[in-house]
C-alpha positions in Angstrom: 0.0 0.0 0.0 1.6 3.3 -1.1 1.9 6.2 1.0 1.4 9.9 -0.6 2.8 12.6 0.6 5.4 14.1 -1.8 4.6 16.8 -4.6 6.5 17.0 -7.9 7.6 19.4 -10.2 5.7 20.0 -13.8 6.6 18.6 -17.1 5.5 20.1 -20.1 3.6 18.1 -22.7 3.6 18.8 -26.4 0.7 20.2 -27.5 0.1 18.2 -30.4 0.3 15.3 -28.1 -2.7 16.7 -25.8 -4.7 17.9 -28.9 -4.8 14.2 -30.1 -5.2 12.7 -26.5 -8.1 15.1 -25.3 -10.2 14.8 -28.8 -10.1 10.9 -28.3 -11.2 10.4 -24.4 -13.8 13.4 -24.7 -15.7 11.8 -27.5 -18.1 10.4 -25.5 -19.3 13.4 -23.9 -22.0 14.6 -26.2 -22.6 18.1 -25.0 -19.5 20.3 -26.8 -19.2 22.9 -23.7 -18.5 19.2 -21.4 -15.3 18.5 -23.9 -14.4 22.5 -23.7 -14.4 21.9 -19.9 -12.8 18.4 -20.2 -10.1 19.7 -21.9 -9.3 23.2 -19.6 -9.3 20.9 -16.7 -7.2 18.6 -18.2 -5.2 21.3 -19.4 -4.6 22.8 -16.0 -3.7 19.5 -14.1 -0.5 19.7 -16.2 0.2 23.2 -16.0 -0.7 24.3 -12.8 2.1 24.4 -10.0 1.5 23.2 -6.3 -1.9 21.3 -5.1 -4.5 20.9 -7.7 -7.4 22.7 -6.6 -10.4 24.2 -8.5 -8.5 27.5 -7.7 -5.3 26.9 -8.9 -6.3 25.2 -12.5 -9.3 28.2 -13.1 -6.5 30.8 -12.5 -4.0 28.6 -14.8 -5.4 28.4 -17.4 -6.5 31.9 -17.9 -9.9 32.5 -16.5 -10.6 32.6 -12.5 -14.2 32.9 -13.6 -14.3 29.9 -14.8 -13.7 28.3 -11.2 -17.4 27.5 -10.3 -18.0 25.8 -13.8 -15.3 23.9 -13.7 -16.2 23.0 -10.2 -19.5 22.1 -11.2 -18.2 20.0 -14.0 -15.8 17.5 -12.1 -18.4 17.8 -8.5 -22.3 17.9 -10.1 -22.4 17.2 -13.6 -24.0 13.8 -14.5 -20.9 12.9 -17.3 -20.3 9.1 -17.1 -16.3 8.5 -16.0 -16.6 5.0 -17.5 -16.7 5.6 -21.5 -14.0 8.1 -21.3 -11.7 5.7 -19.2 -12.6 3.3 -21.8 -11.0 5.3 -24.4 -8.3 6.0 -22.4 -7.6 2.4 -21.9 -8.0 2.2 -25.6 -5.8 5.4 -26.6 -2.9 3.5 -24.3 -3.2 0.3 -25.6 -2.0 1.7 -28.9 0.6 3.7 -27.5 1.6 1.4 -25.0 1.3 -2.1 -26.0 1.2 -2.7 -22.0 2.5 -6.1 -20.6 0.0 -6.4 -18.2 -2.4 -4.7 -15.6 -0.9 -3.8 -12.4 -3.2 -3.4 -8.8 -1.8 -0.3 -7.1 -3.5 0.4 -3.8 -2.8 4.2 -2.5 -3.7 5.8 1.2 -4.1 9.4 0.7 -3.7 11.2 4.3 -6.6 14.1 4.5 -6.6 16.4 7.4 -10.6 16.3 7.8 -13.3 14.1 8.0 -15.4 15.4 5.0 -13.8 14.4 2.3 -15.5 11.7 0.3 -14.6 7.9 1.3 -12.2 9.5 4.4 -11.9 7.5 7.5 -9.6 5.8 10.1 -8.0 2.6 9.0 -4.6 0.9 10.4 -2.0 1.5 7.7 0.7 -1.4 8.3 3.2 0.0 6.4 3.4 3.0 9.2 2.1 0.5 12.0 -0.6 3.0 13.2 -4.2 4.8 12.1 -4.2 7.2 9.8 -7.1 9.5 9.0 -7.1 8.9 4.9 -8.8 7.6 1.9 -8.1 4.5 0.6 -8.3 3.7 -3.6 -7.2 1.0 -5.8 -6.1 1.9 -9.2 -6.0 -0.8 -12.5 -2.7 0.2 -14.2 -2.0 -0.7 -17.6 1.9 -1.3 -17.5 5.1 -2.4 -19.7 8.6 -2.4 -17.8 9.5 1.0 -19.6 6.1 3.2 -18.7 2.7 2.6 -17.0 -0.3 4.9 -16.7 -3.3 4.4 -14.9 -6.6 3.6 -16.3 -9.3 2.2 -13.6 -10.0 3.4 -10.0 -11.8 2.2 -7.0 -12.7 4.0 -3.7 -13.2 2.2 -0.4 -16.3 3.2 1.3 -17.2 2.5 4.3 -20.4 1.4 5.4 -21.4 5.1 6.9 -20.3 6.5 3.5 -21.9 3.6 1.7 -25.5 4.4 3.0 -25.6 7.2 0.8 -26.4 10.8 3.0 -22.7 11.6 3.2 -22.6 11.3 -1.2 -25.8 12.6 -1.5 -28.4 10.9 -3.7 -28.6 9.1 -6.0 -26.0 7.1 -4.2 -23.1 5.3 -6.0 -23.8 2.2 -8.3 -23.1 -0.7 -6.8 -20.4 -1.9 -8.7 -18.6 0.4 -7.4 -19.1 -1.0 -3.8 -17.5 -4.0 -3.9 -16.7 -5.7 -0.4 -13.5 -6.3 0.1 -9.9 -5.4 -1.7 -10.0 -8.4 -4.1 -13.7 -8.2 -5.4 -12.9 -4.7 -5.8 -9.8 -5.1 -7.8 -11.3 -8.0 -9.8 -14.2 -6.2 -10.8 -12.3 -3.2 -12.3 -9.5 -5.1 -14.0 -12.3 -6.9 -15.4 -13.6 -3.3 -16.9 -10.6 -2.9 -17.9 -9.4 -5.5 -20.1 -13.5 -5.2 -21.7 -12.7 -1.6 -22.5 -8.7 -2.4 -23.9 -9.2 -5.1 -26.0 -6.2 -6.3 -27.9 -4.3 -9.3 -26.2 -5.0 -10.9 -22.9 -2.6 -10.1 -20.5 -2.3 -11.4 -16.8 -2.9 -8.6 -13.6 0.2 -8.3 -11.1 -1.2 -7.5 -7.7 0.2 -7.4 -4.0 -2.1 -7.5 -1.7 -0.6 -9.2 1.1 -3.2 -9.1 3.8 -5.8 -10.5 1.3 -6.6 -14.8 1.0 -4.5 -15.9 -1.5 -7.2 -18.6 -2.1 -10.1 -16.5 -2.8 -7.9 -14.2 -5.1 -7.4 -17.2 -6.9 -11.0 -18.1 -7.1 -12.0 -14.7 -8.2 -9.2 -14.0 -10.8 -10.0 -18.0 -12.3 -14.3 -17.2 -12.0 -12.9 -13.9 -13.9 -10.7 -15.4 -16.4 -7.9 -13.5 -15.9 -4.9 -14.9 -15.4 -3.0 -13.7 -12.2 0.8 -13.0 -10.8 0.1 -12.2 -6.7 2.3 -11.6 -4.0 2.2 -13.5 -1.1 3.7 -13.8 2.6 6.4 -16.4 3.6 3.8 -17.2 6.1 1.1 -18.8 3.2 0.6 -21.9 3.5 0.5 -24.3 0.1 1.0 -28.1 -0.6 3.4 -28.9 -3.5 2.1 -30.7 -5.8 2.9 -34.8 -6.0 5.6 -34.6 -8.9 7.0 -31.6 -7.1 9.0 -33.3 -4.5 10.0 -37.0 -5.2 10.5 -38.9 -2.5 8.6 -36.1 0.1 5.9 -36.3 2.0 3.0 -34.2 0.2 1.8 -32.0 3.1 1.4 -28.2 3.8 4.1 -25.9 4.7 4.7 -22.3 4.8 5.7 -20.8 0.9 9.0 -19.5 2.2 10.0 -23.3 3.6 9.0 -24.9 0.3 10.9 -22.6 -1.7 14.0 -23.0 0.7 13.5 -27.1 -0.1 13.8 -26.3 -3.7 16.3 -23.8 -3.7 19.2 -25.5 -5.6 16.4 -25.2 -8.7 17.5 -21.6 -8.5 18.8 -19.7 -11.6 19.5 -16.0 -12.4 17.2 -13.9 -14.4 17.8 -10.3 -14.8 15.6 -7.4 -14.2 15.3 -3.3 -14.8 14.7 -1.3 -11.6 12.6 1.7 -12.4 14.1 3.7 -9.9 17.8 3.6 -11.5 17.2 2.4 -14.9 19.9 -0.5 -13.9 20.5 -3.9 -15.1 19.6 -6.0 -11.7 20.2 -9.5 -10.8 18.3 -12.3 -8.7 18.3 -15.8 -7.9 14.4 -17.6 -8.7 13.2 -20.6 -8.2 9.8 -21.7 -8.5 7.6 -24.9 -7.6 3.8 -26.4 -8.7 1.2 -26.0 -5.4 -2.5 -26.3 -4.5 -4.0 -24.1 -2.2 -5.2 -25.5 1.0 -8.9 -26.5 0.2 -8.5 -26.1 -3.4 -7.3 -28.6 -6.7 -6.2 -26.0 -9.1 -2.5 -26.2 -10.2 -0.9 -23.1 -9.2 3.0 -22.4 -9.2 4.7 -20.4 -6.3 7.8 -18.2 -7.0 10.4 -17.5 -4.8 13.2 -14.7 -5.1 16.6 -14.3 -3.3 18.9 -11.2 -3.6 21.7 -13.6 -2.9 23.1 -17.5 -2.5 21.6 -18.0 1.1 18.9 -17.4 3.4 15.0 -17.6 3.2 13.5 -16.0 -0.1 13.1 -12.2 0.1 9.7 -12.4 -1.6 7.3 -14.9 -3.1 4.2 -15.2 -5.7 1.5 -17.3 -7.0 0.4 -17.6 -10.1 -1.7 -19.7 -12.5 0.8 -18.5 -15.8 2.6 -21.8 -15.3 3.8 -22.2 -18.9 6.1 -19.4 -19.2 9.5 -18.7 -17.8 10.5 -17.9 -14.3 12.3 -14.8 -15.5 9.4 -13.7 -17.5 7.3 -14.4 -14.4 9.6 -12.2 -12.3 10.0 -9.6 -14.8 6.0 -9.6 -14.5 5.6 -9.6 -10.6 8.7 -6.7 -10.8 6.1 -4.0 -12.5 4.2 -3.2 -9.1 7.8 -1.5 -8.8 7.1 0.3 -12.2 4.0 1.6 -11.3 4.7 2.8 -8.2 8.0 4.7 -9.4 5.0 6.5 -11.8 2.9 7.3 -9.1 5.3 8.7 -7.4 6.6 10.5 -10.4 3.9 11.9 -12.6 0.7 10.9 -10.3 1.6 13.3 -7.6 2.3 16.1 -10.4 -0.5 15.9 -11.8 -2.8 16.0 -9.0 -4.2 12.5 -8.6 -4.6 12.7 -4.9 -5.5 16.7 -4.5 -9.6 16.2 -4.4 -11.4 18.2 -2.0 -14.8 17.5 -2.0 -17.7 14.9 -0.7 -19.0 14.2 -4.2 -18.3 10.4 -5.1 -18.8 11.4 -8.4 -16.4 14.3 -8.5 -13.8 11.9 -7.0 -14.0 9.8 -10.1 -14.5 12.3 -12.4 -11.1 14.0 -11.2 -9.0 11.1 -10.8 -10.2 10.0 -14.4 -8.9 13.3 -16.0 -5.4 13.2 -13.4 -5.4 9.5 -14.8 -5.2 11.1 -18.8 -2.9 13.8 -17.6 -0.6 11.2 -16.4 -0.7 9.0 -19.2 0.0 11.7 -21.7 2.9 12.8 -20.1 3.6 8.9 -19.5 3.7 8.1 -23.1 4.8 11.6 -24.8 8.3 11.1 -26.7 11.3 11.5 -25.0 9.5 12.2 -21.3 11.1 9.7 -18.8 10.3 10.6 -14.9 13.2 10.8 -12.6 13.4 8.8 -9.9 12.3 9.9 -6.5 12.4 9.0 -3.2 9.0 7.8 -1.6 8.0 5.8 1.9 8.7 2.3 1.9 
């Protein structure tokens, strides 16, 4: 779970490049003052320095009077997000040509209580509560560049009964109960709005049942690369271990049974654009409870010790170093986040509109990907919370 609290300088985008981005996601809006409106906003999310607010993107791009209409367009208008996140997946399939979609989960700290979807939760990576909002975004993703293209928003049940949005009240698709029917469902939309090849999602989500993200991703048909803890328990299969007992054990003790398997497959870390180096070994498992044949991944930093992280995954007919190179874009995407997300004001909402919380984080979701994909741009690495 990614932590945001940094803020990052501008880039400029070529116009060109925006012209041809904004005509192609605004299409669907039938009304020609909502694409005039689409297009100043999205305008001045790339343009405007410091937070994102109403404020600061009326006054950037030339017209404070245009503050309330702008404000009404993201907060009260009844535009439909989905269609032009749908053509944004489609515009960055062609661009892209994205290896896979990526689950990035993001706690956004808020100061108040009236934001939309704001509330106490435990944040582990901090080890305390944290007054925030908590989103999942569906990241379409290649090792070079990733952009976001599908968002959810945790609700909580006070939030979910509807006075605090105001009515009509969010669809329930949008409410989905826990992490992984949340994440399912959207990379689901996603891959309907895409098109173009199948391609597997790459999700961590530690604290989540490894079993039931199995279930859901296989009920889905989308096939799945998922961190895990050490701690997970799986059975290797019975061709796995000759001459073993076939019995559950933690994933970090199987993989430490089969670690003279291991070979090296070389990776790119977004963060220094370096060649990098790791051991991987990987065996066939079941899931306690389960018969599907999944394999579990294991990945050292060096010749001893217990593996520094591990996967499961249902790809089992490709390469380990394709499978790592895979599970390695979480890194990708969060390098992005970090470096055009924050720029480009995907966090800076204010407001208790459910709607307008979409609506803005779909347009921050196009400014990032144009800067994301624009010739030449590459974000520099920056340092962020573990």
């Amino acid at each position: 779970m990614q932590l945001v609290w940094e803020e990052q300088d501008s880039h400029r985008v070529p116009d060109s490049a925006l012209g041809e981005l904004c005509a192609e996601i605004f299409a669907p809006l039938s009304r020609s003052d909502q694409r005039s409106k689409g297009e100043m906003y999205l305008r001045g999310l790339l343009s405007a320095g410091g937070r994102k607010s109403m404020r600061n993107i009326a006054a950037c791009v030339g017209d404070r009077a245009a503050e309330q209409s702008l404000h009404h367009f993201i907060s009260s208008s009844t535009w439909d997000w989905d269609p032009v996140r749908a053509a944004l997946a489609r515009y960055l399939e062609r661009s892209m040509g994205p290896r896979a979609w990526v689950v990035h989960p993001v706690i956004i700290p808020k100061a108040g209580r009236h934001s939309v979807g704001v509330g106490r939760r435990f944040v582990p990576s901090l080890g305390q509560v944290v007054n925030s909002q908590e989103a999942y975004g569906i990241w379409a993703a290649g090792e070079e560049t990733s952009a976001p293209v599908n968002w959810r928003l945790t609700l909580s049940d006070d939030w979910r009964d509807g006075p605090r949005l105001g009515r009509p009240g969010p669809a329930e698709p949008s409410l989905a109960g826990n992490p992984v029917e949340c994440v399912a469902g959207a990379a689901t939309e996603a891959r309907a709005w895409a098109g173009g090849a199948p391609r597997p999602v790459v999700l961590d989500l530690p604290d989540s049942d490894p079993a039931e993200i199995a279930r859901r991703f296989g009920a889905a048909g989308l096939p799945f690369v998922a961190g895990v803890r050490g701690s997970a328990r799986v059975a290797p299969t019975a061709s796995a271990l000759p001459g073993h007992e076939v019995r559950e054990l933690p994933a970090h003790q199987l993989l430490r049974m089969v670690r003279t398997l291991r070979r090296p497959v070389t990776w790119t870390d977004p963060d220094t654009g370096g060649t990098r180096t790791s051991l991987v070994a990987a065996v066939p498992v079941r899931l306690p409870g389960t018969r599907r044949s999944l394999l579990l991944l294991g990945e050292w930093s060096g010749p001893d010790g217990w593996p520094q992280h591990c996967w499961l995954t249902d790809l089992t007919d490709i390469s380990w170093g394709a499978l790592l190179r895979l599970a390695k874009l979480t890194r990708r995407v969060a390098t992005d986040f970090s470096a055009i997300s924050l720029d480009v004001g995907m966090v800076d909402f204010e407001g208790r509109s459910f709607g307008g919380w979409h609506r803005h984080t779909t347009l921050a979701s196009a400014a990032h990907a144009v800067q994301a994909v624009t010739a030449g741009y590459r974000p520099q690495p920056v340092a962020r919370p573990a």
